[in-house]
N, C-alpha and C positions, 0 to 999 in steps of 0.2 A: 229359593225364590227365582223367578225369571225374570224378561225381562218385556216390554209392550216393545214393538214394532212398528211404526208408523208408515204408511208405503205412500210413495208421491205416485201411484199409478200408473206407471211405466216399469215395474220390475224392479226398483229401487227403494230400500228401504233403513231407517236409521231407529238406531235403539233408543230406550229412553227406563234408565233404572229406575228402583222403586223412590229412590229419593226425590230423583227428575217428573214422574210421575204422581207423586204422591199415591200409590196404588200398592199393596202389600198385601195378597193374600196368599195365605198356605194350604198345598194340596195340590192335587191332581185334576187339574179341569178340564174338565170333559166339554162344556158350551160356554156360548158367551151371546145372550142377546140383547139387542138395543132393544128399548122403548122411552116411547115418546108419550106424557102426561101433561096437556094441558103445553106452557111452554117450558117445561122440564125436559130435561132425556137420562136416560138410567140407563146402568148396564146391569144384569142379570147374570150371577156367573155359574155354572152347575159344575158342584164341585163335587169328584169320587166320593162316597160314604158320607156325604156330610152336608148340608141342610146349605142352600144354595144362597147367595153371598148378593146385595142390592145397592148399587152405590151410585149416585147422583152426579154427573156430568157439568162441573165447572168450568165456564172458559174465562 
């Protein structure tokens, strides 16, 4: 497992584990896109050999 990167925009960036995240996915991933439904946002993850991964953005 990795790990998400959050960048404050300036070149600086601080980790955030799967627990800090609640984010946990296995595999190789190759993309990652946002979308935005309605006032919802998803991320999209395309994952090597295997059936691509949809998870809903809480804040």
């Amino acid at each position: 497992m990795g790990l998400i990167l959050l960048g404050d925009g300036t070149g600086n960036f601080t980790s955030l584990s799967p627990t800090e995240s609640g984010l946990g996915i296995k595999g190789d991933i190759k993309s990652i896109l946002k979308l935005k439904i309605g006032n919802s946002d998803f991320l999209i993850f395309g994952i090597n050999q295997q059936r691509p991964e949809v998870y809903q953005i809480r804040r």
